[in-house]
GUFI-530877 format. One record per atom (N, C-alpha, C): residue in one letter; x negated, y, z. Coordinates in steps of 0.001 Angstrom, whole numbers, plus 500000, padded with zeros to 6 digits. Layout:
<sites>
AXYZ/...
</sites>
This chain:
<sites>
X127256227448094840/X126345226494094189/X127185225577093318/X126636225718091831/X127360224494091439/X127023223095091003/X127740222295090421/X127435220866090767/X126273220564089454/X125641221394088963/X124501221283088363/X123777221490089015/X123733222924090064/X122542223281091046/X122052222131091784/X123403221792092116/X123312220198093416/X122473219253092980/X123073218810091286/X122132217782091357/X121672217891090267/X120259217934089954/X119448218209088695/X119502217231088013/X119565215741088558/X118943214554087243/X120306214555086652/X121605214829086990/X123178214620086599/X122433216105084856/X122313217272085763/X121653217990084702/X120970217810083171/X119741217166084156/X119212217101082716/X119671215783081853/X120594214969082267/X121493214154081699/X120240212561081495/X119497212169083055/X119328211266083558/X119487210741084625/X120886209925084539/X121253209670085768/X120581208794086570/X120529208686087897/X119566208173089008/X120371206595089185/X119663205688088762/X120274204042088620/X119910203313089688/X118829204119090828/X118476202917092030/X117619203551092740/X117388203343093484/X115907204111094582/X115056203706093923/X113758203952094126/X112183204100094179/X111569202753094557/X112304202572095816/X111703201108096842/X112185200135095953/X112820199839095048/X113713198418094949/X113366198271093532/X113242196934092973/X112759197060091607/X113766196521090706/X113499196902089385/X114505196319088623/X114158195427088272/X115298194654087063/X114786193448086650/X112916193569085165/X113041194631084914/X111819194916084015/X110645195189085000/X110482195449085920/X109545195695087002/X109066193882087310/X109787193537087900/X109767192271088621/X109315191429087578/X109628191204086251/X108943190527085372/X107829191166084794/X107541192401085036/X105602192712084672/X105145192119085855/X105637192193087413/X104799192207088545/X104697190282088623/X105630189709087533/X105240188220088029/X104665187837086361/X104258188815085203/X103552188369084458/X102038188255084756/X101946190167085731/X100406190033086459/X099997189307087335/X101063188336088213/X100598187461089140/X100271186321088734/X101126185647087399/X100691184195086482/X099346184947086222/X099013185775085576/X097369186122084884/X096306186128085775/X096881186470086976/X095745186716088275/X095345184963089026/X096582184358088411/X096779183063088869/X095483181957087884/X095969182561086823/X095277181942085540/X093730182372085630/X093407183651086113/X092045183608086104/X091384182867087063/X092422183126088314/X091723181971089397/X091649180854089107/X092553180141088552/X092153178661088350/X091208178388086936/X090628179708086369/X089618179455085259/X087930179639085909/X088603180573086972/X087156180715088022/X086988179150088634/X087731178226089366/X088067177375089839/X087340176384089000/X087969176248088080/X087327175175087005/X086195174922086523/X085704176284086658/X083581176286086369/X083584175942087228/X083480176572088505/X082849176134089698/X082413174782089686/X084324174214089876/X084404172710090702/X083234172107088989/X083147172127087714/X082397171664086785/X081093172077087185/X080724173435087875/X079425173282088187/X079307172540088858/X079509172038090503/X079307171553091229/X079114169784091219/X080268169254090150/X080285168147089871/X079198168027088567/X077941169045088493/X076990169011087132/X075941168550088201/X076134169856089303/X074806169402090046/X074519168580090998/X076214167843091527/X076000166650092208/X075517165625091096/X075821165372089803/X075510164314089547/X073860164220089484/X073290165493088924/X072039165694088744/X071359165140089793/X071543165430090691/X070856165526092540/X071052163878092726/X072681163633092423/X072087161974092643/X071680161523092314/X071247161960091456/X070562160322089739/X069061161290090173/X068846162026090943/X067067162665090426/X066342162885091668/X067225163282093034/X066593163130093822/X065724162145094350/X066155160830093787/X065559159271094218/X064190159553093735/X063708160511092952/X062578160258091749/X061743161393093001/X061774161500093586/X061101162283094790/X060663161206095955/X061073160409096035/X060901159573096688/X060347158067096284/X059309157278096475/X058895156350096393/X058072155119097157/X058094154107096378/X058415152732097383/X056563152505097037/X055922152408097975/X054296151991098330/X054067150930098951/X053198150056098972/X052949148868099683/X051279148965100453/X051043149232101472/X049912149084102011/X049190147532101993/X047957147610101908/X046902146588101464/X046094147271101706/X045337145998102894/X043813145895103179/X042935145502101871/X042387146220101434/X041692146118099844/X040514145665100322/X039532144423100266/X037881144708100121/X037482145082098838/X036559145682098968/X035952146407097969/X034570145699098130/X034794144852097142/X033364143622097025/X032170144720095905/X031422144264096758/X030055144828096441/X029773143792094914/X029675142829095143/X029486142144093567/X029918142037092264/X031135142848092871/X031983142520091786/X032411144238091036/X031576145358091978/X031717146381091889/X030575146718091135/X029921146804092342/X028440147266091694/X027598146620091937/X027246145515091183/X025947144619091460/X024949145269091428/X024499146236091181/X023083146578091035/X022626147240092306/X024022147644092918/X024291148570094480/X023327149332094615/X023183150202093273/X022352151476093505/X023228153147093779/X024956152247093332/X026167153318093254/X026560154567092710/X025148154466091281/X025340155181090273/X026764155324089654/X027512156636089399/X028489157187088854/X028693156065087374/X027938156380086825/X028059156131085433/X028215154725085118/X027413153685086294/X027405152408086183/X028997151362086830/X029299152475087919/X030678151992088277/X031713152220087170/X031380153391086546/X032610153397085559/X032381152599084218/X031739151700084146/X031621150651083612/X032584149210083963/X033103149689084955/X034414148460085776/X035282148641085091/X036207148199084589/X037329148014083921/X038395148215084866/X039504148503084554/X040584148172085687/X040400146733085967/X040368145892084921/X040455144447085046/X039387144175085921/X038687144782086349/X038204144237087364/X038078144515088829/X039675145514088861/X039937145802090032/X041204145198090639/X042063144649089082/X043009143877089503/X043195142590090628/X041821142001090106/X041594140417091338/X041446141023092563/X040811142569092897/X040796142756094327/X042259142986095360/X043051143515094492/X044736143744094385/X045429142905094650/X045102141706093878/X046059140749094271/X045505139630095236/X044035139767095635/X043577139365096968/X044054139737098182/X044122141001097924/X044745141703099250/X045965141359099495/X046915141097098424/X048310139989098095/X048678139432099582/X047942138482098548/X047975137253098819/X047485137153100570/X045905137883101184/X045915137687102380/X046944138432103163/X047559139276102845/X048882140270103584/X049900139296103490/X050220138244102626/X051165137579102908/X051067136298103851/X050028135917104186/X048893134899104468/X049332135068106079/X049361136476106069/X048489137440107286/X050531137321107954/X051053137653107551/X052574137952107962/X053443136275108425/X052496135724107517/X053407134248107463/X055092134179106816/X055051134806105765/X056038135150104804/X055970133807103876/X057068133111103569/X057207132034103154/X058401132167102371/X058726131978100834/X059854132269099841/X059315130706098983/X060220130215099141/X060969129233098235/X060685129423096687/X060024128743096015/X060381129338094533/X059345130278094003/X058436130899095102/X057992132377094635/X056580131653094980/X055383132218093414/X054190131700093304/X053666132945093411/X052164132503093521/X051355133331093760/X051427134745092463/X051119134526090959/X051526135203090560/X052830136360090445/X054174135767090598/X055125136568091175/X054824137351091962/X054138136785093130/X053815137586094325/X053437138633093937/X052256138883093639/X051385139643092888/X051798141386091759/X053054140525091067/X053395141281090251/X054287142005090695/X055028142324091844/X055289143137092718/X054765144452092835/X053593144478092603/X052522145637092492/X052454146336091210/X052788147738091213/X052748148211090057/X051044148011089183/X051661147756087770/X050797147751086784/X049872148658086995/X049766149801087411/X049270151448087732/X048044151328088834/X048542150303089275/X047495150592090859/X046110150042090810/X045651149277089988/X044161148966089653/X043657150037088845/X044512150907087855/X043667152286087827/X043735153391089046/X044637152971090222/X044456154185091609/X043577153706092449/X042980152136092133/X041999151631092961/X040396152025092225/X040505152247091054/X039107152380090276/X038857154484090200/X040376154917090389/X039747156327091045/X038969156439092277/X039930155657093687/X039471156119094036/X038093155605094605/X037869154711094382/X036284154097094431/X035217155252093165/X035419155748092255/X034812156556091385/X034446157844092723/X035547157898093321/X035605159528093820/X034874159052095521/X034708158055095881/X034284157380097032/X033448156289096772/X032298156358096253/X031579155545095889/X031084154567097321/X030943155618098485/X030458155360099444/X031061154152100104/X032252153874099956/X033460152920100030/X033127151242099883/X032295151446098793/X031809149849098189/X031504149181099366/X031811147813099554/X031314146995100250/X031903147029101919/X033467148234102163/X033905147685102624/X035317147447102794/X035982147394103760/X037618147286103216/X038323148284103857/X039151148944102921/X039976150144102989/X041394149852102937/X042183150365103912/X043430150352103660/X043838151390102533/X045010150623101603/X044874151377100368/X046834151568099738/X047160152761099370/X049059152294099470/X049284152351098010/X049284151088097161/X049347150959096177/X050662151197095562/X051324151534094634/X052578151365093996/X053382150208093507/X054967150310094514/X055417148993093649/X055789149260092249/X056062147951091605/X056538148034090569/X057782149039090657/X058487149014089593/X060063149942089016/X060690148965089085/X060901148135089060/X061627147493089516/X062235146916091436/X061150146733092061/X061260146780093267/X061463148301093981/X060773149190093532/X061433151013093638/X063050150853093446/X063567150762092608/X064797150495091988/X065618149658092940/X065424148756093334/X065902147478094480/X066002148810095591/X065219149447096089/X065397150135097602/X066109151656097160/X066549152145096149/X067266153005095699/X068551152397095165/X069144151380095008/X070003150942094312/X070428150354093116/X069402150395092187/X069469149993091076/X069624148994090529/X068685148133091333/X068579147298091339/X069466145608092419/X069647145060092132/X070583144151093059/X070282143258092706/X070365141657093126/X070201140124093898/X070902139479092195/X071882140163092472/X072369139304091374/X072186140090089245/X072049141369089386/X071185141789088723/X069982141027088031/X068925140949089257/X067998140446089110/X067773138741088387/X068682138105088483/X068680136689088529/X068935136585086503/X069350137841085808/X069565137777084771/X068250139200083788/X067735139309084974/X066828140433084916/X064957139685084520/X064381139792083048/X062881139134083086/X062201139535083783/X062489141087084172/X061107141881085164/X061054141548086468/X061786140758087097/X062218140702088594/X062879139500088804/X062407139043089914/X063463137582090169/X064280137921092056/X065033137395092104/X065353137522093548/X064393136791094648/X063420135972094109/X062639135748095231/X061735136982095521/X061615137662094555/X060461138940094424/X061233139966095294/X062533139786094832/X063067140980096045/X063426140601097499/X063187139232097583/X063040138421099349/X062231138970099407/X060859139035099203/X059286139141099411/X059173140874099878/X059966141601099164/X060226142954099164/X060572143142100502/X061751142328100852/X062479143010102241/X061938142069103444/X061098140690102935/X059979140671104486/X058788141650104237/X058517142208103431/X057293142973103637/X057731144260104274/X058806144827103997/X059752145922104652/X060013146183105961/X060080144490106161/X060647144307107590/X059295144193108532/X058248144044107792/X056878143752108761/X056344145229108236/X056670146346108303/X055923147419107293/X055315147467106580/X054838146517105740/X053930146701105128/X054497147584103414/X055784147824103252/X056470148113101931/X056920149351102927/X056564150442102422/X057060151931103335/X057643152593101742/X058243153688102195/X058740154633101201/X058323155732101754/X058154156791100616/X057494158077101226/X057621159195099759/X056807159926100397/X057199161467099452/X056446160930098439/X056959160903096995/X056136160837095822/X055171162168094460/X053909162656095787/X053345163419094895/X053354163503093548/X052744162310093107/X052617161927092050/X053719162283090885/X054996162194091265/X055861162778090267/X055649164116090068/X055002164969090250/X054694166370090265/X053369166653089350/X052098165626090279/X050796165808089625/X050599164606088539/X050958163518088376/X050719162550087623/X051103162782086031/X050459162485085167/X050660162936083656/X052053161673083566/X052283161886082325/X053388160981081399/X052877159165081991/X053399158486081915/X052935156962081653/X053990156113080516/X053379154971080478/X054001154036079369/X055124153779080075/X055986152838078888/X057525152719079371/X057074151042080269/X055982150680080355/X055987149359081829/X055813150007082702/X055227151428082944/X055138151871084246/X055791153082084773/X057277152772084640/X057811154213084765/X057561154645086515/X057024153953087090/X057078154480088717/X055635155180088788/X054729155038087407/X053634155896087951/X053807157379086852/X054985157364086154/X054813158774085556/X054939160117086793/X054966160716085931/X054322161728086252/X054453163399085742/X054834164470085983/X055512165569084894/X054476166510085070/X053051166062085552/X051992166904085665/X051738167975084131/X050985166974083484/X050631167337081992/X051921168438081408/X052925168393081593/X054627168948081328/X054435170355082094/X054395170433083462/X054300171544084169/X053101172093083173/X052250171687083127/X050554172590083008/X051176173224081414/X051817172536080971/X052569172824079125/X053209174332079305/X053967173505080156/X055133174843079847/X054208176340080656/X053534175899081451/X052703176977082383/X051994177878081033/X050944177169080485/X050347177791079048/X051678178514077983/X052545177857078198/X053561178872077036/X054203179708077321/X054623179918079272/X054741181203079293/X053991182168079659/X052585182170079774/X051656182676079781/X051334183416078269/X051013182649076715/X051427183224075960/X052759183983075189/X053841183770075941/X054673184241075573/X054813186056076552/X053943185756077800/X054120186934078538/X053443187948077833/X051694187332077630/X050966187928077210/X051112188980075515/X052002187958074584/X052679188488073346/X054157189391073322/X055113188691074036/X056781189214073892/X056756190455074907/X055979190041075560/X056144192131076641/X055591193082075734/X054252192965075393/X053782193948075026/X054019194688073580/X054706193791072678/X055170193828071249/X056417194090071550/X057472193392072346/X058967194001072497/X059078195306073044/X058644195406074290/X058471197401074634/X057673198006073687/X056995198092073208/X056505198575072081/X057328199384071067/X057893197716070149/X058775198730069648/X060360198789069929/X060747198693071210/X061735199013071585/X061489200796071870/X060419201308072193/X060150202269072451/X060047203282071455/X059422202953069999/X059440203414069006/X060643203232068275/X061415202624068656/X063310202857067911/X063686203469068290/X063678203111069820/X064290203874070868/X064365205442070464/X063170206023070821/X062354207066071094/X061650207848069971/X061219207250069296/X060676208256067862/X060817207453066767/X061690206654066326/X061897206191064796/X062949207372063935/X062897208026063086/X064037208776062716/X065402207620062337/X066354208020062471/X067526207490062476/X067706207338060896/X067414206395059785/X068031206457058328/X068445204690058440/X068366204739057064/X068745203648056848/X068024202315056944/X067027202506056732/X065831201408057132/X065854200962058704/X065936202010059569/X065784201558061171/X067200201538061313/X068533201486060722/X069554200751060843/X069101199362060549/X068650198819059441/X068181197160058779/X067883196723059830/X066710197328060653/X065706196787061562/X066725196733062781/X067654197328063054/X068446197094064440/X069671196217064256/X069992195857062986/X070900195140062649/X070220193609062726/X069203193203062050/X068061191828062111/X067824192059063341/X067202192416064498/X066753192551065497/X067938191682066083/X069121192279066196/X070377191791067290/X071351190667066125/X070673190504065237/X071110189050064262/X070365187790064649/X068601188340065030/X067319187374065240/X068058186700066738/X068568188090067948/X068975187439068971/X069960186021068845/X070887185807067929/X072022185298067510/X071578184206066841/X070295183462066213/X069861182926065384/X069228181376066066/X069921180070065685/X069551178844066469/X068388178655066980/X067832178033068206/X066806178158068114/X065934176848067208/X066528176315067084/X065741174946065916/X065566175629064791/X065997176475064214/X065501177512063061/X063815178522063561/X063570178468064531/X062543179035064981/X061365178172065162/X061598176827065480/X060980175876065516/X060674175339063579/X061706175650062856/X060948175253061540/X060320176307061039/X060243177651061490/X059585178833061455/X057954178473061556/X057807177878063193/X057129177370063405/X056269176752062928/X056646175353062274/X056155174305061524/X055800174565060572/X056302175839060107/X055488176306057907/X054665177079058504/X054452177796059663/X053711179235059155/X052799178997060014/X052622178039061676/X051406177987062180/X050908176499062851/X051354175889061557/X051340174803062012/X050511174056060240/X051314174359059238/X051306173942057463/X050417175244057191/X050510176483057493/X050163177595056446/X048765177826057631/X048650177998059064/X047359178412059565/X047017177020060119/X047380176004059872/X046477175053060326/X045974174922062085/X046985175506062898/X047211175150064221/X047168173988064794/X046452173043065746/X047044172109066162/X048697171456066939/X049004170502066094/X050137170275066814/X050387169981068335/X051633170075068872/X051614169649070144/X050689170668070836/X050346171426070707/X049246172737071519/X050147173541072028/X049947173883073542/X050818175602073721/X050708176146073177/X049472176678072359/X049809177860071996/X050558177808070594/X050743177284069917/X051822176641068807/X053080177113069765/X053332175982070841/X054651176773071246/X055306177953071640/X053918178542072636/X054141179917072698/X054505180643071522/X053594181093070465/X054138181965069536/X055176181315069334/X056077180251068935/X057306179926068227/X058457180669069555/X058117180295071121/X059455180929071903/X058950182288071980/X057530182633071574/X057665184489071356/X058413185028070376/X058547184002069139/X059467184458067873/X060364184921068576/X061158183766069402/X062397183461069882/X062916184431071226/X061937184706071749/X061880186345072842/X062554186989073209/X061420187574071668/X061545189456071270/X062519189986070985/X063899189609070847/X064857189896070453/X065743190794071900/X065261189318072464/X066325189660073689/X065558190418074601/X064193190842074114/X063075191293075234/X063289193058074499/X063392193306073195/X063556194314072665/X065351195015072606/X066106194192072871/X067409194306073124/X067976195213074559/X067205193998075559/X067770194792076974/X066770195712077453/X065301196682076439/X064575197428076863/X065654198115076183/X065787198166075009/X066388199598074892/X067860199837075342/X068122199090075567/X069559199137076961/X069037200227078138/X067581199380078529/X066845200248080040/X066563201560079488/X066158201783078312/X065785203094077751/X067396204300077884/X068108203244076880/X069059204505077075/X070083204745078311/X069619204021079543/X070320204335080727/X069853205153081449/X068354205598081094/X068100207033081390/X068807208197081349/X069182209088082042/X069737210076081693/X068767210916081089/X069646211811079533/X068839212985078867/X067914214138079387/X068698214015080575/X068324215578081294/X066964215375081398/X066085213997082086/X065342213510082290/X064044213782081414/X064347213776080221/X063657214050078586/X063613215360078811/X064929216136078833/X064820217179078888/X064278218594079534/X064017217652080725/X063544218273081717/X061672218744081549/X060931217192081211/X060058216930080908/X059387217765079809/X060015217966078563/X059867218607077168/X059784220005077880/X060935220735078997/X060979222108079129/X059487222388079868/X058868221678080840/X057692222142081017/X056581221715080650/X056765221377079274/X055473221758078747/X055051220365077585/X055803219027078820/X055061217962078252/X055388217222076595/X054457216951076092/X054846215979074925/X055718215408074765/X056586214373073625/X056940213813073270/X056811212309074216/X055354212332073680/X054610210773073944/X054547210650075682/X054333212138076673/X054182212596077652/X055493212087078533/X056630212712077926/X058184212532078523/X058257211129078297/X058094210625077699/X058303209083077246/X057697208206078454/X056038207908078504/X055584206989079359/X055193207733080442/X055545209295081105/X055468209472082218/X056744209627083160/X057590209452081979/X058859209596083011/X059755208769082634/X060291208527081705/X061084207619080812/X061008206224081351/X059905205635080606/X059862204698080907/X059476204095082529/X058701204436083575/X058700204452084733/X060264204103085443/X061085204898084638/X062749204865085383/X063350203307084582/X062848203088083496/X063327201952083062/X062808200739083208/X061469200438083695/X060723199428084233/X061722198221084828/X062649198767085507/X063186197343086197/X064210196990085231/X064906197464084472/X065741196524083326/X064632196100082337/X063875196439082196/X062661195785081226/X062303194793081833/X061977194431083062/X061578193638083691/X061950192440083878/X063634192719084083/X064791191943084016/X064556191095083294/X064877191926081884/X064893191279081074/X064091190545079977/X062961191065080412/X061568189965080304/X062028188852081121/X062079188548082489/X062297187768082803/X063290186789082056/X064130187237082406/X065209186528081796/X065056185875080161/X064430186585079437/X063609185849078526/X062833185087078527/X062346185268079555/X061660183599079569/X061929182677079929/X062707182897081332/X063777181573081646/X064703180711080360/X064627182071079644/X065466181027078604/X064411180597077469/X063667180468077527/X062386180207076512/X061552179034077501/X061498178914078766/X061485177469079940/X061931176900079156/X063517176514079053/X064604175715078811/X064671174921077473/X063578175603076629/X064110175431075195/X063284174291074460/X064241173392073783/X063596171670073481/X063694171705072160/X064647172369071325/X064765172198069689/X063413172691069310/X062865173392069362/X061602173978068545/X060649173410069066/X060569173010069829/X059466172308070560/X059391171289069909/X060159170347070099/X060357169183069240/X059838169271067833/X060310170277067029/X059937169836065987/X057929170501065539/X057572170674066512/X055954171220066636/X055540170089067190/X056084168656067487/X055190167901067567/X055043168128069697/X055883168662069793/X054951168618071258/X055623167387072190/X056962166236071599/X057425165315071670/X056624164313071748/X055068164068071551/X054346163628071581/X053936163233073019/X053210161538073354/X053047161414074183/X051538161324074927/X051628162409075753/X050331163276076191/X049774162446077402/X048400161838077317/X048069161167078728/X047198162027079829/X046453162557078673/X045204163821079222/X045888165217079536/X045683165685080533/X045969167137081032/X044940168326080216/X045880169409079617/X044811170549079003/X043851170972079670/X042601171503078926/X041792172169079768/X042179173815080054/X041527174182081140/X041267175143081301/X041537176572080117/X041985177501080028/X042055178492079636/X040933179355079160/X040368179441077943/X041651180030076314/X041423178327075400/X040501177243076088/X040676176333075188/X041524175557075478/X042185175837076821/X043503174608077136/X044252174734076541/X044951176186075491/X046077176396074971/X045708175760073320/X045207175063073245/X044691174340072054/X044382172681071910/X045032172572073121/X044688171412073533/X046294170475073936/X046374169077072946/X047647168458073366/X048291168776074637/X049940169273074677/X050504168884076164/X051853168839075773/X052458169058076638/X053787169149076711/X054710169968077608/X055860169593077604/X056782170967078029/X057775170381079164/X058475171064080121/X059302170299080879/X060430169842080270/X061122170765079132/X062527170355078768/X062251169469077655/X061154168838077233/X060508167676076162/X060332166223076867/X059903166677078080/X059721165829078704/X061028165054079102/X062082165785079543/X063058165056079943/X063911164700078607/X063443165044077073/X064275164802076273/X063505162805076193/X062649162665076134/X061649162038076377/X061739160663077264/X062239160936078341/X062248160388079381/X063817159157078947/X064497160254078605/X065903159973078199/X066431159000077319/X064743158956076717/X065239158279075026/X064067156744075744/X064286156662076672/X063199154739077009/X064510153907077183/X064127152908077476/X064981151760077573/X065448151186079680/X064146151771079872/X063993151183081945/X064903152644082187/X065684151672083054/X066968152901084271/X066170154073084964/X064539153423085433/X063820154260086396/X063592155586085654/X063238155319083876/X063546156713083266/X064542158071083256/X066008157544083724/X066907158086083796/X066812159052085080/X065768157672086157/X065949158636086858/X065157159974087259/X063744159753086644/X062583160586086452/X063072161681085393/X063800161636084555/X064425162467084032/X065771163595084885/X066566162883085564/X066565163889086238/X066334164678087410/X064872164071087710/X064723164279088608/X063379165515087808/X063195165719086603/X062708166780085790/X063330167804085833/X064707167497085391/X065899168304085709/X066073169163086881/X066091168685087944/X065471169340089225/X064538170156088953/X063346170310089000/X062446170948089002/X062039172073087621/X062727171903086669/X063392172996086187/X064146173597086588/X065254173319087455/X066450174409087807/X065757175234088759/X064542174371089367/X064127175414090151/X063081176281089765/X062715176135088948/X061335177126088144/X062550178134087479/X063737178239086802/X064713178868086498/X065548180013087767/X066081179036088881/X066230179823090084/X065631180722090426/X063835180384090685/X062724181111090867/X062845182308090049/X062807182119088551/X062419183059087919/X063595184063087452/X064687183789088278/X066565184398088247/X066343185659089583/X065819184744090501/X066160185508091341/X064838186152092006/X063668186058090956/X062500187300091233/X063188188568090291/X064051187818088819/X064834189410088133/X065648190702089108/X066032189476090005/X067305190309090726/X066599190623092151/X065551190606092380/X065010190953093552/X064416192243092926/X063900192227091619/X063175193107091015/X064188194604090494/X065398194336090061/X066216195100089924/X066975195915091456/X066496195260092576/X067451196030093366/X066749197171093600/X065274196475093634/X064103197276094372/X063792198346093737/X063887198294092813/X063224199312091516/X064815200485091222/X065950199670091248/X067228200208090493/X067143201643090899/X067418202340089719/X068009203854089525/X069340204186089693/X070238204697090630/X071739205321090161/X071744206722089864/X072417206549088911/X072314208026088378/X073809208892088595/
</sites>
């Protein structure tokens, strides 16, 4: 044997510089370039996070408070003379009462609850006293006598709203020395607060009302309300379901599936995934010339907004169908065509059936992001401040409202802190109509999903 046989790498004239196990110096600097990069992505994963987390603590603190609110119980009489003199308790004749003339019963009840406790403040008059009580609550006393007529003439315990300012005092906002430089509030008003607290009569509790209550003026931010807002955005994705599904599969299906391939249905797939890419405040002045100036739409109406976030959609609704389309496998088509069936046949009896849940998806997901959206809205006027709730359906969508992400643009732009916090406490309740509508996509995709 000779000393070529022996050793081949001497042979082929590469000599053997080290074992296998042991690395060189060019090894060891790829294996610690991939460990800085593996390092670097972690701390880029790291950095959203800890930024998400510090997005949605701040949110949660500044909005959760707006879930919660400060009520004052009062023995109310409900004077027959001053209600309904005629005490026949005709509908039509009570609503002839003014608030103003439910206010004196309000601040009767005051005054004997303080009477009644033996609460004594230095400094603090009867009026002060009084104004403790939100502005709001002589119209919650003239509902509910409208809706309880039967009521008149005697006395009801009744849990009126404090002011925003005393709300504010039992959330933090508010403080002693604050107040003393503050016109809406004096510190005797917030003594009066914490003996009424201390005798129960000032409770805190779950605040419906931020849910069902429409918009209010900027004196009464403790009786708004994101009712009118929900019922908005409810009507626009209702027209947007009813328009962007059935027009985006459509012709996602006809590109997809039977458009011939030239140059024209290149244009159309090039604008299509340009429209996706396109601001949405450009859709909103879309909006404003063509169904708002040119068809004479009412402003501020869902259905104004709807068509403008259906503009805004179809893109992404016609985008990820034909994604679902072509993740079909061919064979599938092919299979279909060999026995027998149509074109149109292979298409919506088999085709599409397999693609339903990325369509679905991504409907969804189109609308979550069409929830969210405030530039176009805005400029349709739906920034407007709405007191009346729409009617009923097909004339409610014609009828003033508003939107959730308007609302909190809205909320944002007053001058009272309590706005800030009703705003994000809007914020909230979008993330969760968003959550909701995230994770019915992904419940919908597991259930339905094809592997091929």
């Amino acid at each position: 044997m000779t000393d070529a046989t022996a050793n081949p790498a001497a042979a082929a004239g590469s000599p053997r510089h080290g074992s296998l196990l042991s690395q060189d110096a060019l090894t060891k600097k790829r294996n610690a370039a991939e460990t800085r990069f593996r390092l670097y992505g972690l701390a880029a994963v790291s950095v959203g996070i800890l930024a998400l987390i510090l997005l949605l603590a701040s949110i949660l603190n500044n909005g959760l408070g707006s879930f919660q609110q400060t009520f004052i119980s009062l023995d109310v009489e409900l004077q027959e003379d001053r209600l309904d003199k005629a005490g026949n308790r005709n509908i039509e004749d009570l609503k002839k009462v003014s608030t103003f003339g439910y206010a004196p019963l309000i601040t009767a009840a005051m005054a004997a609850k303080i009477a009644e406790t033996g609460i004594q403040i230095e400094g603090l008059s009867a009026k002060d006293a009084g104004n403790i009580i939100s502005k709001d609550a002589p119209a919650q006393l003239r509902d509910y006598v409208l809706a309880n007529p039967e009521k008149i003439g005697t006395t009801v315990n009744f849990k009126v709203l404090a002011n925003g300012r005393i709300d504010g005092y039992f959330k933090g906002r508010v403080t002693m020395a604050s107040a003393e430089l503050d016109s809406n509030v004096t510190p005797q008003q917030l003594m009066l607060a914490d003996a009424l607290k201390e005798d129960g009569v000032l409770i805190k509790g779950f605040n419906w009302g931020f849910i069902t209550n429409p918009d209010a003026s900027e004196n009464r931010p403790e009786a708004s309300g994101l009712g009118v807002a929900i019922l908005g955005s409810l009507y626009m994705m209702l027209v947007v379901l009813i328009l962007a599904l059935p027009i985006g599969v459509a012709a996602s299906i006809y590109l997809e599936e039977f458009a011939p391939k030239n140059r024209w249905t290149d244009l159309i797939e090039v604008n299509i995934s340009n429209l996706a890419a396109v601001p949405s405040i450009v859709f909103g002045i879309l909006g404003l010339a063509i169904f708002i100036n040119f068809a004479g739409l009412p402003q501020s109406a869902p259905i104004v907004g709807g068509l403008v976030l259906t503009l805004m959609t179809l893109p992404t609704i016609i985008i990820s169908t034909r994604a679902s389309l072509k993740s079909v496998p061919p064979s599938i088509r092919d299979a279909a065509l060999g026995v027998g069936a149509s074109k149109m046949q292979s298409v919506f009896h088999h085709v599409l059936p397999l693609a339903a849940p990325g369509i679905l998806t991504g409907t969804i997901i189109g609308l979550a992001q069409a929830l969210g959206e405030t530039a176009p809205l805005l400029l349709i006027g739906m920034v407007a401040f709405v007191r009346e709730y729409p009617g009923a359906p097909p004339e409610g969508f014609f009828d003033p409202a508003s939107a959730l992400p308007v609302q909190v643009y809205n909320w944002t732009q007053r001058a009272d802190p309590a706005f800030v916090e009703r705003a994000s406490g809007a914020i909230i309740v979008l993330l969760i109509f968003l959550l909701f509508m995230n994770a019915v996509a992904i419940m919908l995709r597991r259930r339905f999903e094809r592997r091929w």
